[in-house]
C-alpha positions as CSV (number, residue, x, y, z in Angstrom):
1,X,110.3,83.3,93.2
2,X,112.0,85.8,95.7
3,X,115.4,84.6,96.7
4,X,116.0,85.8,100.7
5,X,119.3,86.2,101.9
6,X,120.0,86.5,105.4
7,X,116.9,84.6,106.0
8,X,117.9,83.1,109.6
9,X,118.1,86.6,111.1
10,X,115.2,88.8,112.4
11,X,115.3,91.0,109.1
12,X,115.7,88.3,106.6
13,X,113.1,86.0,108.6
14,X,110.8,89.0,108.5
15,X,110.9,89.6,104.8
16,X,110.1,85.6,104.1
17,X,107.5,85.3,106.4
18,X,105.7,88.3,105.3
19,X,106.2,87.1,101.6
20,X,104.8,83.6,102.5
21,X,101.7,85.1,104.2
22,X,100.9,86.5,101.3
23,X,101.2,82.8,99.3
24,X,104.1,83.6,97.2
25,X,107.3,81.7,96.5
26,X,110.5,82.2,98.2
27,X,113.8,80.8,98.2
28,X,116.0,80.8,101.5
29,X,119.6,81.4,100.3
30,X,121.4,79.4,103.3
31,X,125.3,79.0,103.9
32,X,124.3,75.8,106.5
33,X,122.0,73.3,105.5
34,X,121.1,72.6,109.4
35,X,119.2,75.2,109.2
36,X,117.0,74.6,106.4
37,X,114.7,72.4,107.9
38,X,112.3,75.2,109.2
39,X,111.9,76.7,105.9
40,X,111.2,73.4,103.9
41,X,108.5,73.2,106.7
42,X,107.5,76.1,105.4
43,X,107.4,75.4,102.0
44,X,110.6,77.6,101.0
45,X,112.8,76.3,97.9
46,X,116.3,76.0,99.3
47,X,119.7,76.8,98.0
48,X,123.1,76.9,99.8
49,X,125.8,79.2,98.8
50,X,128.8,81.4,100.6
51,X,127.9,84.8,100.8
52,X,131.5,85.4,99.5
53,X,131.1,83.4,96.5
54,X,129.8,84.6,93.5
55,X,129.2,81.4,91.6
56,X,126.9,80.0,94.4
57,X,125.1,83.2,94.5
58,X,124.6,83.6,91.1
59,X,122.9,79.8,91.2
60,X,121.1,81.1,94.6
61,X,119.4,84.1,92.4
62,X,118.8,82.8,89.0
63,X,115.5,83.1,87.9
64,X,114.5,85.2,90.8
65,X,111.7,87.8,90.3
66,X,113.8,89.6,93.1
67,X,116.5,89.0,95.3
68,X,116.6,90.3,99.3
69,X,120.4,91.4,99.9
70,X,121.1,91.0,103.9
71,X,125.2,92.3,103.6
72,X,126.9,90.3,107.1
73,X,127.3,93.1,109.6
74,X,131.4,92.9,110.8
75,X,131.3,95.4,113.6
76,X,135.2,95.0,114.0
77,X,136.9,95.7,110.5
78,X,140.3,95.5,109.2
79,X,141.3,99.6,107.8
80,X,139.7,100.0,104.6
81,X,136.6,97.2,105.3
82,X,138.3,94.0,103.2
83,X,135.8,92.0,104.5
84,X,132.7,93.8,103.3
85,X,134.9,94.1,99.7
86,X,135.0,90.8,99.5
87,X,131.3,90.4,100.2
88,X,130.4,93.2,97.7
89,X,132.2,92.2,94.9
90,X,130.8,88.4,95.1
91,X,127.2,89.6,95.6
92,X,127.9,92.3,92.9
93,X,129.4,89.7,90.3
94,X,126.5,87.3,91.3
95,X,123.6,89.8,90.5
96,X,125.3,91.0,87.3
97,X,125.4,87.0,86.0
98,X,121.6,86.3,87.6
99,X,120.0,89.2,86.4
100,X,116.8,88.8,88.5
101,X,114.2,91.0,87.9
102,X,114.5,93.3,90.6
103,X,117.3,93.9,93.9
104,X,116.6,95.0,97.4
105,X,119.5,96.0,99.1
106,X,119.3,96.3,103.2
107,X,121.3,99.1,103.6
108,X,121.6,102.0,106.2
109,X,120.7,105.1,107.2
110,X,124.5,107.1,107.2
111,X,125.3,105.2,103.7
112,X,125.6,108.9,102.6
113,X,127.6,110.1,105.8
114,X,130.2,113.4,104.8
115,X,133.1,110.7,106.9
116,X,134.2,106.8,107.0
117,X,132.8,105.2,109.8
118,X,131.4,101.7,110.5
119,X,128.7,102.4,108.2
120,X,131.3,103.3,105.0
121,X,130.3,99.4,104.4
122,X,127.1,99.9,103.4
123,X,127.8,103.2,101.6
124,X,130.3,100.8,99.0
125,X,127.7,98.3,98.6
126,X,125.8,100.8,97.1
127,X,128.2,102.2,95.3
128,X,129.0,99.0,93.9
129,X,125.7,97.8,93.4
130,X,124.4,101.2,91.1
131,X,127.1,100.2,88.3
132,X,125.0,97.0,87.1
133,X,122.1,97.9,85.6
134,X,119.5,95.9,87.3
135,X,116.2,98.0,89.4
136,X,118.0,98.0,93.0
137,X,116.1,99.7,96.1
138,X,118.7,100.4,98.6
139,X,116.1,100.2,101.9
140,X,118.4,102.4,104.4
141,X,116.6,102.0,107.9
142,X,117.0,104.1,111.1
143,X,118.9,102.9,114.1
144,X,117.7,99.4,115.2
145,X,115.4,99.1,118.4
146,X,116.6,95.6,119.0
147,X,120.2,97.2,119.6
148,X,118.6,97.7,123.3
149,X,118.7,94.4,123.6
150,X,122.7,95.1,125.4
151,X,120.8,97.2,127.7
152,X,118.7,94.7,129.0
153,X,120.6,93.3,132.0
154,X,121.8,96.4,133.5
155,X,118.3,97.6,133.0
156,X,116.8,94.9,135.1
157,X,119.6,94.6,137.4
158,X,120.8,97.9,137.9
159,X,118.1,100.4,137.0
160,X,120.8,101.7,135.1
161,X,121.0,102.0,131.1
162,X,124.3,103.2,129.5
163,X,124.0,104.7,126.5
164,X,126.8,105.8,123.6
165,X,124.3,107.7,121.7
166,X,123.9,111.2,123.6
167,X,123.0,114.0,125.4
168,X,120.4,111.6,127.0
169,X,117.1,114.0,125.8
170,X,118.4,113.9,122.4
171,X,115.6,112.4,119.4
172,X,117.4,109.9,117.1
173,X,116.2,107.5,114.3
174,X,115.3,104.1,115.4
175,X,113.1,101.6,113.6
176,X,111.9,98.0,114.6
177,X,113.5,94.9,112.6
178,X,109.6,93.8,112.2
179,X,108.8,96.9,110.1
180,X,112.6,96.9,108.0
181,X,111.6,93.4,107.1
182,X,107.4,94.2,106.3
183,X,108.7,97.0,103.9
184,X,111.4,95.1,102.6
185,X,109.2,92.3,101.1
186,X,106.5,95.2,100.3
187,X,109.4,96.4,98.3
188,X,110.3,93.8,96.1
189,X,106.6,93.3,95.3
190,X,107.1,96.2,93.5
191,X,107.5,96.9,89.5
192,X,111.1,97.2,89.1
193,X,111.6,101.0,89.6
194,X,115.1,102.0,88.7
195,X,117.8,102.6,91.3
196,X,116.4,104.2,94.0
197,X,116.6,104.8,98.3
198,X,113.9,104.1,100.7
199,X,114.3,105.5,104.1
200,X,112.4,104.2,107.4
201,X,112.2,104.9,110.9
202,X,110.1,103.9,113.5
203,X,106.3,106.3,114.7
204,X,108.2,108.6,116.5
205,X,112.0,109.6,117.3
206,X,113.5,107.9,120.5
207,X,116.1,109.5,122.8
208,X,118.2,107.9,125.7
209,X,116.0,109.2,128.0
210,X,112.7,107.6,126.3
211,X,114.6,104.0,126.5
212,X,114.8,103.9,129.8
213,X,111.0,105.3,130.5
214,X,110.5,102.0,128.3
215,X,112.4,99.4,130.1
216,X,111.2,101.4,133.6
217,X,107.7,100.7,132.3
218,X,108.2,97.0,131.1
219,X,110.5,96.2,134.3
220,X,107.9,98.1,136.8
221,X,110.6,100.1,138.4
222,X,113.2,102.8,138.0
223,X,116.1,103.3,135.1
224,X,118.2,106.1,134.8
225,X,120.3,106.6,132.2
226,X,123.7,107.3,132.4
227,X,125.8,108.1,129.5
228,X,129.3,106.8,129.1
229,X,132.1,109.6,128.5
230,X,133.4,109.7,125.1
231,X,137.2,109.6,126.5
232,X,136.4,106.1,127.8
233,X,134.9,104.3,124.6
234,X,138.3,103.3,123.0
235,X,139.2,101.6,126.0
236,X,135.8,100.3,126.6
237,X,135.3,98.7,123.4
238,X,139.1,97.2,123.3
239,X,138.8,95.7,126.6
240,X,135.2,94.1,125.1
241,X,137.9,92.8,122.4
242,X,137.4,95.2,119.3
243,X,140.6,95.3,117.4
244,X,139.7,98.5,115.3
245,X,137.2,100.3,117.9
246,X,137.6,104.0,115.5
247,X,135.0,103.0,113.0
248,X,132.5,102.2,115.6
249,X,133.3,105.5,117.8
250,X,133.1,107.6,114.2
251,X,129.3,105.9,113.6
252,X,128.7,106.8,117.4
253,X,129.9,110.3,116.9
254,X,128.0,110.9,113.5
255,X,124.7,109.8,115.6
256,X,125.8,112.2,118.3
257,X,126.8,115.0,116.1
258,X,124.0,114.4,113.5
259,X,126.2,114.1,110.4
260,X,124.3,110.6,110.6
261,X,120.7,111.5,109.4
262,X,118.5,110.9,107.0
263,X,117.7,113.2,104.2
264,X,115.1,116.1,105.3
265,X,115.9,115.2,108.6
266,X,113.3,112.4,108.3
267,X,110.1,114.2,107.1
268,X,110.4,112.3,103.4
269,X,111.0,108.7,105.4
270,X,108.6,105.7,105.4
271,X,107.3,105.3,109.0
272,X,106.7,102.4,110.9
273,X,104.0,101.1,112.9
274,X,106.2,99.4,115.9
275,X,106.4,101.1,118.8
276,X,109.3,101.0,121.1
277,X,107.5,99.8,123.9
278,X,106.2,96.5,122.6
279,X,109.9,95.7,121.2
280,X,111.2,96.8,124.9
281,X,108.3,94.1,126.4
282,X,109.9,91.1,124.1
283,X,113.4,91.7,124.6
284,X,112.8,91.6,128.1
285,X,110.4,88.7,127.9
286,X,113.0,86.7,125.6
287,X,115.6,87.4,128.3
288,X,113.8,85.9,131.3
289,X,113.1,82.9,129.3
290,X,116.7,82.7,128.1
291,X,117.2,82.5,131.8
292,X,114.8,80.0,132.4
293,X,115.9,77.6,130.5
């Protein structure tokens, strides 16, 4: 039995649907049981616990052959990241009762970045996690394709894409939820190996620049991209409602200023089959129907 966390989103979902195609057991680790319908349709043992609470967790992976971590993402954290703490030590606490036979860990490429940003979350999850003993692959993907998804309307309305991560011609690590999630449950197939890190981008390296040839090609006509002055993101991010915008301009700047990168700069990283095009094509076609209905 492989006990999924995060199952409802598009990494979690992959990850049980690639382990069911392959006939094997999964249990979805739900906080709401509204949502468990789909996966009892699917054949998925269900069990419902808080993902700060380590005694429902600890029921969620007992007897697991391996457990799926998906840590919440909290893009606006208090200083010092409480609420990933109080995540980390529940899920920690939880494993270390459990014991399942193996742990993948979703965490990030930057979880060994030189300075605290937005992505310090992930780099204590690890931390926490390497102290109990168990096999724990911490699967640190690239920068999400999906993220485009914000780009969208200006895109199509506009011609116009907006980007944080610059100069516009610059190559950065990005990697399709569909392939996180495929290597993920290829992952916990595995033999328990120790604690190690898988790292995974997508076929090729994607700038600005190739974004916007993407949505120009999908949209059939022209996007330029314009990228949005550094001196304007505090404001920018505060007026969108961000309390605490610095740990989101740090992760923008360690992108920017490559102290965001993956060992090797890449060349020892798992690559995906995904292509940027065809994630561009269903963003865009999951827009217009979002507007249809």
């Amino acid at each position: 039995m492989y006990a999924i966390t995060g199952i409802t989103g598009k990494v979690g979902g992959a990850v049980a649907r690639s382990l069911l195609a392959e006939r094997l057991p999964v249990r979805a680790v739900l906080r709401d049981e509204a949502k468990a319908a789909e996966w009892r349709t699917r054949g998925c043992d269900i069990a419902l616990a808080e993902m700060e609470d380590a005694a429902s967790l600890s029921s969620a992976f007992r007897g697991a052959a391996g457990v799926f971590i998906l840590p919440p993402s909290e893009f606006d954290p208090e200083p010092g990241f409480p609420e990933a703490k109080r995540f980390i030590a529940a899920v920690t606490a939880a494993l270390a009762e459990a014991r399942p036979g193996k742990v993948v860990c979703l965490s990030t490429i930057g979880a060994d970045a030189p300075h605290e940003n937005l992505l310090t979350q992930r780099t204590l999850m690890e931390q926490s996690l390497e102290q109990i003993g168990l096999s724990v692959t911490f699967l640190r993907p690239g920068w999400f394709m999906e993220n485009a998804l914000w780009d969208v309307p200006s895109a199509r309305d506009e011609g116009v894409l907006r980007s944080f991560l610059q100069p516009a011609d610059k190559l950065f690590p990005m990697v399709a939820t569909q392939d996180v999630g495929d290597l993920a449950a290829a992952l916990l197939r595995e033999n328990g190996n120790g604690t190690r890190v898988v790292e995974l981008e997508g076929p090729a390296r994607i700038s600005p620049n190739d974004l916007a040839r993407a949505f120009a090609m999908v949209l059939k006509r022209a996007v330029r991209v314009e990228t949005v002055p550094r001196e304007s993101w505090e404001q920018i991010f505060r007026s969108q409602g961000t309390r605490n915008p610095l740990p989101r301009i740090r992760m923008l700047d360690g992108f920017n200023e490559g102290w965001i990168e993956f060992s090797e700069h890449g060349r020892s990283a798992v690559k995906g089959a995904t292509t940027l095009e065809s994630v561009i094509a269903e963003l865009v076609r999951a827009s217009q129907a979002q507007a249809s209905t």
